[in-house]
SEBA-651344 format. One line per field, with one value per residue (C-alpha): residue number from 1; x, y, z. Coordinates in nm, 3 decimals, padded with zeros to 5 digits. Example, Ala and Ser with C-alpha at 12.3 -4.5 7.8 and 13.67 -1.06 7.14 Angstrom:
<mifis>
k [1 | 2]
x [01.230 | 01.367]
y [-00.450 | -00.106]
z [00.780 | 00.714]
</mifis>
This chain:
<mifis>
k [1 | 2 | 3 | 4 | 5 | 6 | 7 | 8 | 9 | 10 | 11 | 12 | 13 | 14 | 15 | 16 | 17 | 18 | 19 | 20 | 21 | 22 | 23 | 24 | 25 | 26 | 27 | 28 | 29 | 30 | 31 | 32 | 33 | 34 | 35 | 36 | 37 | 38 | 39 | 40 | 41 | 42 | 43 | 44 | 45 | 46 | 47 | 48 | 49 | 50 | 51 | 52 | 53 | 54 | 55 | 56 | 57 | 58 | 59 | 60 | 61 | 62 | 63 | 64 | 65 | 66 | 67 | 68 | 69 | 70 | 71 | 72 | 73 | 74 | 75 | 76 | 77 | 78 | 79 | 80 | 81 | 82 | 83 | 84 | 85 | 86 | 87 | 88 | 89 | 90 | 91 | 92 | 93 | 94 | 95 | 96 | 97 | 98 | 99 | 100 | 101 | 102 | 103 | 104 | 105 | 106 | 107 | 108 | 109 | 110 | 111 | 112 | 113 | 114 | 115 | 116 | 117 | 118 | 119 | 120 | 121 | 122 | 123 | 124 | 125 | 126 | 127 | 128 | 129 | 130 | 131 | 132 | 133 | 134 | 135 | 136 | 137 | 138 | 139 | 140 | 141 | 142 | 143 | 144 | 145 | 146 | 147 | 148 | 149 | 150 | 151 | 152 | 153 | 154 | 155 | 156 | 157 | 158 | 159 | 160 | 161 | 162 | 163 | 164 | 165 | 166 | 167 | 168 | 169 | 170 | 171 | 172 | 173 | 174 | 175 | 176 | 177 | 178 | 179 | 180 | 181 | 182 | 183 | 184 | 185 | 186 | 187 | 188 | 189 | 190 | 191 | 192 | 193 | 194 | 195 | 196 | 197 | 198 | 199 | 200 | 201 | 202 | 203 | 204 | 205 | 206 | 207 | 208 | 209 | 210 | 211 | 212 | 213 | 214 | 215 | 216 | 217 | 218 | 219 | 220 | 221 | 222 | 223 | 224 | 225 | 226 | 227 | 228 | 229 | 230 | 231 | 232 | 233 | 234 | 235 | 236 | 237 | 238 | 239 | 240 | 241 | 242 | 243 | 244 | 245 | 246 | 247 | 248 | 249 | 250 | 251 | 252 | 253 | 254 | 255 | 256 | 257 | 258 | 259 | 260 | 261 | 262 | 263]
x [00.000 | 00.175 | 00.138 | -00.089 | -00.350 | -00.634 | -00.649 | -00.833 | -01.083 | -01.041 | -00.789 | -00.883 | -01.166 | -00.891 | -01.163 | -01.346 | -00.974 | -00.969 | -01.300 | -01.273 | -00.949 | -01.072 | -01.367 | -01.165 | -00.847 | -01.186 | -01.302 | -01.000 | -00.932 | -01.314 | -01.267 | -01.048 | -01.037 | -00.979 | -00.628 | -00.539 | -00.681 | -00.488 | -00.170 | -00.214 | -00.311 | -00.109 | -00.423 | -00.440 | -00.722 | -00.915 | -00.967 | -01.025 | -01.267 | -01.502 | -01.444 | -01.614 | -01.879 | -01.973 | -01.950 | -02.184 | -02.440 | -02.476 | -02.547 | -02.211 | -02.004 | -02.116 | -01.954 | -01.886 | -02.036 | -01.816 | -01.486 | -01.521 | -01.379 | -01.568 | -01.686 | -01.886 | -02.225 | -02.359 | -02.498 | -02.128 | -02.200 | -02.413 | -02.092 | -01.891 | -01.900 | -02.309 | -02.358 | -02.695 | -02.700 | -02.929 | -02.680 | -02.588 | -02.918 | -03.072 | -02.821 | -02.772 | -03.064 | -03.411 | -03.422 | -03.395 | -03.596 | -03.858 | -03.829 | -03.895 | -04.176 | -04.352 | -04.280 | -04.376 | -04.660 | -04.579 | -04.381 | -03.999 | -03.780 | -03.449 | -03.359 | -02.996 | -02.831 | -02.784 | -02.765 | -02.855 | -03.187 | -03.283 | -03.345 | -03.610 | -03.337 | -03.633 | -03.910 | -04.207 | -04.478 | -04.617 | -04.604 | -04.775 | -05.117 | -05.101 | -04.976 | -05.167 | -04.922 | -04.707 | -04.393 | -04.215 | -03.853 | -03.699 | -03.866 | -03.674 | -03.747 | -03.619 | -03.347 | -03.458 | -03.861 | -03.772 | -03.669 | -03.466 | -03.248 | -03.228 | -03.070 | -02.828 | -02.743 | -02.672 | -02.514 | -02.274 | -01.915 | -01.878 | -01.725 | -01.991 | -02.245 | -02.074 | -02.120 | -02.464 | -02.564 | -02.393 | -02.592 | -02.903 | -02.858 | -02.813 | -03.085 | -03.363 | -03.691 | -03.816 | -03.828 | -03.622 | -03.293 | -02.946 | -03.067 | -03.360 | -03.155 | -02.855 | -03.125 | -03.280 | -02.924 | -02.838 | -03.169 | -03.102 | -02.752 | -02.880 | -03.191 | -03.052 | -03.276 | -03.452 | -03.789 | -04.093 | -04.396 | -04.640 | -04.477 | -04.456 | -04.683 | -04.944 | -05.102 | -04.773 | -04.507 | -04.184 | -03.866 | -03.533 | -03.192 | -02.857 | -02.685 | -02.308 | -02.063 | -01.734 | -01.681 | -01.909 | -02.285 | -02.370 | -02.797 | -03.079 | -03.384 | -03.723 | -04.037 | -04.359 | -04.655 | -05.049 | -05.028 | -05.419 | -05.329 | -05.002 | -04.858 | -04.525 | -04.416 | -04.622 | -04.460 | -04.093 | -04.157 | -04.285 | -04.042 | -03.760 | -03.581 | -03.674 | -03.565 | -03.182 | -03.173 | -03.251 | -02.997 | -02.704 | -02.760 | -02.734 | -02.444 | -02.285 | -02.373 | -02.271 | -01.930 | -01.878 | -02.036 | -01.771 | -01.888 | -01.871 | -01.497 | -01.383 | -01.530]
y [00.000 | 00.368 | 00.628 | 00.789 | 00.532 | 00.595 | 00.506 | 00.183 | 00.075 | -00.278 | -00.517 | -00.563 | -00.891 | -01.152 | -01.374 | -01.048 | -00.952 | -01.295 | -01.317 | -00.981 | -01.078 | -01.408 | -01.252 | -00.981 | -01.306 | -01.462 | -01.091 | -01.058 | -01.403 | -01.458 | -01.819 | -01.970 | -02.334 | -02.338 | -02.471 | -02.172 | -01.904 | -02.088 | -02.056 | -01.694 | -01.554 | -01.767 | -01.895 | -02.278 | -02.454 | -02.589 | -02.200 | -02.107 | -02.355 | -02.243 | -01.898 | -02.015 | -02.206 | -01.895 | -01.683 | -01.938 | -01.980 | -01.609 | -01.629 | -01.407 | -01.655 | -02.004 | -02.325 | -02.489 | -02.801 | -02.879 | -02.761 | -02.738 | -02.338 | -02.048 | -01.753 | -01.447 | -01.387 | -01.036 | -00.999 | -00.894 | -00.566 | -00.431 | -00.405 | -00.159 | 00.199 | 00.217 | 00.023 | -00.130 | -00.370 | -00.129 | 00.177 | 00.030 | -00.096 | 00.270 | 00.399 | 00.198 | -00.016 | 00.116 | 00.426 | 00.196 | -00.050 | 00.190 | 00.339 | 00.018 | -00.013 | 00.285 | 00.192 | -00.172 | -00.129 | -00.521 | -00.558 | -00.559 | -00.758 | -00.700 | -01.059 | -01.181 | -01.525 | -01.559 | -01.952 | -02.105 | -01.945 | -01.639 | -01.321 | -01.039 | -00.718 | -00.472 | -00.476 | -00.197 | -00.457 | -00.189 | 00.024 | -00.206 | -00.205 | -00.521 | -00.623 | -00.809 | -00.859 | -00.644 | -00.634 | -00.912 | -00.763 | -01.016 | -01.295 | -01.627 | -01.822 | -02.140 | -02.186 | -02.412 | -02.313 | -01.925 | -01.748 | -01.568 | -01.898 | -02.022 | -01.714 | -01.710 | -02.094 | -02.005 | -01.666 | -01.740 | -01.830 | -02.251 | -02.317 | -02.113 | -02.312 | -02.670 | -02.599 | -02.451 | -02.800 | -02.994 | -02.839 | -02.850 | -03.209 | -03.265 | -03.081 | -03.007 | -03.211 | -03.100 | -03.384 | -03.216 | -03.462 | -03.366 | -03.441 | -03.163 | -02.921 | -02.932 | -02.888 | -02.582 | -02.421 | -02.479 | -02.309 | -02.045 | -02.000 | -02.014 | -01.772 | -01.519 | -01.482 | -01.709 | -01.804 | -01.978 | -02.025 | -02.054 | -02.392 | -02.313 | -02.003 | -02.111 | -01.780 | -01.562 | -01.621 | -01.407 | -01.374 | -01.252 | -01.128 | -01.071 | -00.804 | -00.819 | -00.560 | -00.570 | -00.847 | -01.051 | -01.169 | -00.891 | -00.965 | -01.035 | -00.852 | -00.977 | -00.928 | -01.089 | -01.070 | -01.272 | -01.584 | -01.507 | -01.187 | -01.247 | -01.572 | -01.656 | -01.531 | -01.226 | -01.073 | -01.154 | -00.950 | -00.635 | -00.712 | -00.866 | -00.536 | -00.300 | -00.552 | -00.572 | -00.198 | -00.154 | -00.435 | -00.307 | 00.072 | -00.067 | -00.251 | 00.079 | 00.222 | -00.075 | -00.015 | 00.282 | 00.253 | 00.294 | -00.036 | -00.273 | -00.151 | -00.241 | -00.608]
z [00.000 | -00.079 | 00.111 | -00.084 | -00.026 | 00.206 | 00.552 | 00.601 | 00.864 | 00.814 | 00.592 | 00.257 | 00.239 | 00.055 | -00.098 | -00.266 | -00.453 | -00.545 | -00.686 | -00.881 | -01.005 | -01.183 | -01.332 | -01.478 | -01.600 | -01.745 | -01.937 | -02.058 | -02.215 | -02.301 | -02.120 | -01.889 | -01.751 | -01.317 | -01.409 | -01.651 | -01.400 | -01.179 | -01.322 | -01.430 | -01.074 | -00.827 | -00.693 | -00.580 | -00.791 | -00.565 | -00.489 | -00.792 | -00.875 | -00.532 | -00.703 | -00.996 | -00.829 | -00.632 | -00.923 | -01.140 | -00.838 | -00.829 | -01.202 | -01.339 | -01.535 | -01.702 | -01.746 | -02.118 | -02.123 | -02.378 | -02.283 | -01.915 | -01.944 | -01.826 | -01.951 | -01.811 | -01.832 | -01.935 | -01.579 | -01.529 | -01.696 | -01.402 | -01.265 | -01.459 | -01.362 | -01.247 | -01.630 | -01.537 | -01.855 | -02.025 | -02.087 | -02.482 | -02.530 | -02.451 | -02.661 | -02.922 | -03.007 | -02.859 | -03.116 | -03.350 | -03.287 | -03.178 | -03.541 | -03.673 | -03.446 | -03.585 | -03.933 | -03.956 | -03.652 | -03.546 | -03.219 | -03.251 | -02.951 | -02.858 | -02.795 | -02.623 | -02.591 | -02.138 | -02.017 | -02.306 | -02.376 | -02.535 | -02.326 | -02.458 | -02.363 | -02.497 | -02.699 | -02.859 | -02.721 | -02.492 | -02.789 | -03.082 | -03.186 | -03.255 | -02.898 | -02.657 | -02.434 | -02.193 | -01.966 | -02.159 | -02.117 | -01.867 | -02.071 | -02.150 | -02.431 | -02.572 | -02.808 | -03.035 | -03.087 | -03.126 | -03.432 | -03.201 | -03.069 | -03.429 | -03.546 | -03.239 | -03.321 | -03.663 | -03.671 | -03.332 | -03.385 | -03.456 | -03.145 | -02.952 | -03.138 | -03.091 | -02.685 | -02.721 | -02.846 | -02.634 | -02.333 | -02.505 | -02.638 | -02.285 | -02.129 | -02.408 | -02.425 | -02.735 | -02.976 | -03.173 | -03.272 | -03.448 | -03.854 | -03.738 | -03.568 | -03.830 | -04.089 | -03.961 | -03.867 | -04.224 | -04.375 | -04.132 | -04.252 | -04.613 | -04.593 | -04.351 | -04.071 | -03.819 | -03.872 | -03.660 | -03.821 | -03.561 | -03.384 | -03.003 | -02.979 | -03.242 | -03.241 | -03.368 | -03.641 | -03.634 | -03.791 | -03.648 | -03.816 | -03.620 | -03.535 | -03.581 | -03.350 | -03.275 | -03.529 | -03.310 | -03.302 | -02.998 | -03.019 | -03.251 | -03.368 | -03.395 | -03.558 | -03.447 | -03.599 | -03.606 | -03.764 | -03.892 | -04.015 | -04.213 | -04.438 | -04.352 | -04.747 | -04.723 | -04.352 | -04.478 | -04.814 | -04.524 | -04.287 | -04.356 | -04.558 | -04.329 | -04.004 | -04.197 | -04.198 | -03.816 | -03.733 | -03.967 | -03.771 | -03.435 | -03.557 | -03.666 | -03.336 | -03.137 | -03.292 | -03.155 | -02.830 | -02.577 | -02.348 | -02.611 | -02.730 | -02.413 | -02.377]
</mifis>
């Protein structure tokens, strides 16, 4: 401690530096096994790895089912500098998507890949006309029967999408096997943007492209719209132009938003 330091009322709480320091070895290497950490910060691994537990339990970093590493959550960002998780979203995304909203009139989500689901970040549902639902940021939907997790499955990086399936091969009970799954990712891939046609939530359809920042998939966009009031071929021919546009101007302003340089 230098002398310029302030005077402390009580020693510094050992386990909390320890903590802080292997979620920031983890931000900076994107993942990190126990043994790697380990090494790197001097820590014994059996340490580390209650570290980790703690960390996962309190829902902050998440375990590769696949490669046993870890990696943090984005429930880390409430962390940085009174960043609340929203700050980039406000920014960034919600004028846009609230443009869209007014153009297109169907609801537009905000959707976000946490714990192998998809997260609704924000969405103009309390703003549609053709809403009849509310208060559905928070929501967690499945990977597989969303437009949302199919784009995430096949817009994400390979290796991100190898572990994705392992956990879900693991842990879904969908009826959906590995010929069905690799099929959709591939039409995905192919067409461009996710699609559900009814499926899960028989009275909706909706279609969802990514959003690239930071040479990185960062979230996905989604249109929903009545099943009864739309085909399938007529909603992409209204929607799925207009939906690019949106997601390629967040992009530009994810670029430059100042939180996302630094992950």
């Amino acid at each position: 401690m230098t002398g310029s330091s302030p005077r402390r009322s009580y020693e510094p709480v050992r386990a909390l530096q320890r903590g802080l320091l292997v979620m920031q070895a983890i931000s900076h290497s994107k993942e990190a096994t126990a043994a790697q950490l380990s090494r790197q910060l001097g820590i014994p691994r059996p340490t580390v790895i209650r570290i980790m537990e703690t960390l996962e339990d309190m829902g902050f970093i998440e375990r590769s089912a696949s490669t046993g590493s870890w990696r943090l959550t984005h429930r880390c960002r409430t962390l940085s500098d009174g960043y609340n998780d929203e700050a980039w979203v406000r920014e960034c995304a919600i004028p846009e998507i609230e443009r869209l909203g007014r153009e297109i009139l169907w609801p537009v989500d905000l959707m976000a890949f946490q714990n192998y689901r998809m997260i609704v970040r924000e969405s103009t549902h309390r703003f549609s006309p053709f809403s009849i639902i509310g208060g559905i940021v928070g929501t967690t939907l499945s990977m597989l029967e969303t437009s949302s997790g199919r784009a995430w499955l096949a817009f994400c990086s390979p290796t991100e999408r190898e572990e994705i399936l392992a956990h879900l091969t693991a842990t879904e009970k969908s009826g959906f096997d590995e010929t069905t799954v690799n099929r959709m990712i591939a039409q995905t891939v192919k067409q461009g943007y996710g699609l559900r046609c009814g499926e899960i939530y028989k009275e909706t359809s909706s279609l969802s492209v990514p959003i690239f920042a930071r040479d990185r998939l960062q979230v996905v966009l989604t249109v929903v719209w009545f099943s009864s009031a739309l085909s399938v071929e007529e909603a992409v021919r209204r929607f799925l132009s207009p939906a690019r546009e949106s997601a390629a101007a967040i992009g530009r302003k994810c670029d430059a938003h100042p939180d996302l340089q630094q992950e």
